[in-house]
N, C-alpha and C positions, 0 to 999 in steps of 0.2 A: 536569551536564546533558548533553542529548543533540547531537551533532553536526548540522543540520539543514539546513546550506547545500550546496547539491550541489554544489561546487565542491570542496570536504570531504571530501565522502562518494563520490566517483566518481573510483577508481583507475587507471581506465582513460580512450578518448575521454570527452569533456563536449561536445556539439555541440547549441548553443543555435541557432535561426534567429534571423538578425540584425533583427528586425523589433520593434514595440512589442510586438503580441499575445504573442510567444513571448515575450519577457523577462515581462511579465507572469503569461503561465504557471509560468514557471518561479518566480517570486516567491512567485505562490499553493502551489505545491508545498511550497516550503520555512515556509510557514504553517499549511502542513496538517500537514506531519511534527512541525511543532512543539509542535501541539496534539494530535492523535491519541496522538504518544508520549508525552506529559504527560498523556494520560487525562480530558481536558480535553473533555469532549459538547461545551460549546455552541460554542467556537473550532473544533471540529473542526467540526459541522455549518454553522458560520458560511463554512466552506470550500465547502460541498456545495451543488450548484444544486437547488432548489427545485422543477424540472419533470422529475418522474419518473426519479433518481436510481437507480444501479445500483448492486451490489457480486457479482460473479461470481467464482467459483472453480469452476472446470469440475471438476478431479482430485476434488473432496468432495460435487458436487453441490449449490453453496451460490448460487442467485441468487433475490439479494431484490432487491426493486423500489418505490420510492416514498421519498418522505421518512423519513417512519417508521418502515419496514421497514428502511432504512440505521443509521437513527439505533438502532434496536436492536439492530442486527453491532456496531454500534461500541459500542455500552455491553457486550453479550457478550465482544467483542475483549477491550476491557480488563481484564474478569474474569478470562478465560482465558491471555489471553499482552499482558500490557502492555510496553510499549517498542518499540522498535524491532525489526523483522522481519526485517529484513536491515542489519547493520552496514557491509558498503560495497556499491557497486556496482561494477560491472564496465563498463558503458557509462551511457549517460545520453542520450536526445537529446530536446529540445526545440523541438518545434513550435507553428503556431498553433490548431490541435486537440486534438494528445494527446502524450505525453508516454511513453517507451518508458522502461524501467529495464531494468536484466538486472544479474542478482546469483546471489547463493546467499542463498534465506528459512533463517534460521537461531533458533527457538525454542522455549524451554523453559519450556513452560504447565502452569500449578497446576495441572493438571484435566485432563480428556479433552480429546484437542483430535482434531478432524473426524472421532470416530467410534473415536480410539482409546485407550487406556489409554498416557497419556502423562506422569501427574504428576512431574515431576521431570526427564525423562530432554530432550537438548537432541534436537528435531530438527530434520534437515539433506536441504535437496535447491536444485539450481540452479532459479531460477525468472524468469519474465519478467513484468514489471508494465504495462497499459497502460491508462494514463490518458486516461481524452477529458472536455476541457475544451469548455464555451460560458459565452460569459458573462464568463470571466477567473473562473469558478467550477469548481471537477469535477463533471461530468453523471455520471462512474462509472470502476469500477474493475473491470479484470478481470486477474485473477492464474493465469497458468499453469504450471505446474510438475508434476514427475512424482511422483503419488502413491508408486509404487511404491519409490522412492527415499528418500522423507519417511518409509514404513514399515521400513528397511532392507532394501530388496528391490533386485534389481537394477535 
């Protein structure tokens, strides 16, 4: 199974805010990684706040918006690249709003992934993850990273 605890998974700082909210965010994260990389829709959306949810990817041009529109990135996600996106992180910090990662996104999807001819081949670029939570739920997700790097460009 997959590693899911950031304690685990973040090789570098891990800087949680000493407060309830944060520990609970941080809780919620490691239940979302659990379910998302199990492929698991309804734990995964069991994660996802209900008021107009995001998932942005600025480099592909990928923001959906609403429950729905979430709930079907994530059932595509799993199609195209199940597991885990990034095996560790490099920082980690945990607030009472959102949630920062920074890593290298590192995946090899059955199929095209964001436009390219990628079946089999792994791909790699440094990327940054942030998480805004309400609720002790995720409102969204937005992922930045250099396309050009993802394509092997410089």
């Amino acid at each position: 199974m997959f590693r899911t605890r950031l304690d685990e998974l973040t090789r570098g700082p891990l800087q949680v805010m000493p407060t309830p909210l944060a520990r609970a965010n941080k809780e919620l994260l490691e239940r979302h990684f659990a379910a998302e990389w199990s492929s698991d829709i309804e734990a995964t959306m069991a994660t996802i706040h209900p008021d107009e949810p995001w998932q942005r990817i600025p480099a592909f041009g990928t923001h959906v918006r609403g429950l729905d529109a979430v709930r079907d990135y994530y059932l595509k996600r799993f199609e195209s690249w199940p597991g885990p996106a990034m095996e560790w992180f490099d920082r980690t910090t945990v607030t009472e709003s959102c949630i920062i990662v920074e890593g290298t996104l590192q995946v090899k999807p059955r199929g095209d992934f964001a436009g390219m001819a990628a079946a089999g081949r792994v791909l790699s670029a440094p990327c940054v993850i942030v998480v805004d939570c309400r609720d002790s739920l995720i409102l969204g997700e937005t992922v930045y990273l250099d396309a050009a790097a993802l394509r092997g460009g410089s």
